[in-house]
N, C-alpha and C positions, 0 to 999 in steps of 0.2 A: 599568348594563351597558355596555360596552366593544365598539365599533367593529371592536375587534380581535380580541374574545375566540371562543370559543369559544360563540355565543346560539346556535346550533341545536341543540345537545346538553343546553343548560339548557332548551329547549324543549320536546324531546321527554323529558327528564326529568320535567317539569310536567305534559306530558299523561298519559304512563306515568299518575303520581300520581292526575291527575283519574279515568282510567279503572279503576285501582283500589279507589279511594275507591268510584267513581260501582257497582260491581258489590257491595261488600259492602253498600253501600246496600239495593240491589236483594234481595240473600238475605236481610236483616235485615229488609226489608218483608214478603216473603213468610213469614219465621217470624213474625212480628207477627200475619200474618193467620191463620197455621195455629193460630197460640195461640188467638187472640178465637175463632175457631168450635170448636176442642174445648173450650176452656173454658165458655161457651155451651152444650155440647152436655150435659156436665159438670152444671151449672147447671140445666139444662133437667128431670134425670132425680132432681131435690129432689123433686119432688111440687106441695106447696100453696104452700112460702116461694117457690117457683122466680122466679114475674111480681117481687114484690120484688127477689132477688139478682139477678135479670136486669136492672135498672133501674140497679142501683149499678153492676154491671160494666160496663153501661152507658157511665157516666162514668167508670169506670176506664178504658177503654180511650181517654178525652178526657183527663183528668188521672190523672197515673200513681200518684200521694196523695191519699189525702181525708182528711179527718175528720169524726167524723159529725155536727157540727153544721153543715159545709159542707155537706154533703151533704144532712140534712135543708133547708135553705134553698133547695138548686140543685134539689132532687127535689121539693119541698112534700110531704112524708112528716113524719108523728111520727120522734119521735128512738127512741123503742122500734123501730119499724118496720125503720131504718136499723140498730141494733144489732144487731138479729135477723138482717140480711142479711146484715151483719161477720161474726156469728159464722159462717155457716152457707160463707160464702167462703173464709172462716180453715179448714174444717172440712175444704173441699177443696185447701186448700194452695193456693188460689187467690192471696188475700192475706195479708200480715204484718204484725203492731203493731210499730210500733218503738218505742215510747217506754216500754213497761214500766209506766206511770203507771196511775191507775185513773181519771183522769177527761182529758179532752183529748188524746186517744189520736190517733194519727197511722196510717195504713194505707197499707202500698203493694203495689202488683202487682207482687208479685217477680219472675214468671218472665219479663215484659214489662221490667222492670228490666235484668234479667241479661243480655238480648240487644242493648238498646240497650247497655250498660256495654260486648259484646265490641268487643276492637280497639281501645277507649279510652284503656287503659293506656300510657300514653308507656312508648317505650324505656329500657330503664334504659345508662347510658350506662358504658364500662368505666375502672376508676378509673384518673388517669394518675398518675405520679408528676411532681409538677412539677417544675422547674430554675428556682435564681435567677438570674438573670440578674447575668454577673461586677460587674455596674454598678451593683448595687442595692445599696445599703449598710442596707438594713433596715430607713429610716422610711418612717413614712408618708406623706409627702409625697412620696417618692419621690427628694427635691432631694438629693442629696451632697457 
């Protein structure tokens, strides 16, 4: 930075940014929360599997993938048990397989997914048309 330049304005530019950043933060927490309790609440109105899927979501909402043989290890639950949760989460569009496979299956909380992802997506930027420069005679070194 430059003695001479123009740093109050790259300041307040930086803060602008922080306080930006710092509030979609903030709605992104509070839908985070609104999620876990209706989803929960969701969960709650299974019936018998409910204490189960209430355990995985659980850690869903600490890890945002499991699979179910982590899962069984982190919960000390049977691997049927843990299945049975899958499914019944899968059932409420709570969680997704990603892998498609029949054994080593991969789960995530998509709708917890989606909200972290917004605002992630970098700019896309507008394409320019470059200019050679009259000096560049077109190797790669650059040297002419």
């Amino acid at each position: 930075m430059s003695t001479h330049g123009d740093w109050e304005a790259w300041v307040e530019f930086f803060l602008e940014g922080v306080l930006v950043t710092s509030e979609q933060a903030t709605r992104a927490a509070k839908r985070i929360m609104e999620l876990f309790k209706a989803d929960r609440a969701r969960i709650e109105s299974l019936g018998r599997p409910a204490p189960s899927a209430l355990r995985v979501h659980r850690l869903l909402c600490e890890k945002i993938s499991i699979s179910i043989a982590s899962t069984t290890r982190t919960l000390r639950v049977t691997k049927p048990t843990v299945a049975a949760a899958m499914r019944h989460l899968q059932s409420l569009g709570i969680v997704r397989e990603l892998t498609g496979r029949k054994r080593n299956k991969l789960y995530v909380y998509q709708h917890y997914l989606r909200i972290l992802d917004e605002g992630t997506t970098p700019l896309r930027r507008p394409r320019r048309k470059f200019e050679i420069s009259p000096f560049f005679d077109g190797r790669a070194d650059g040297r002419g």
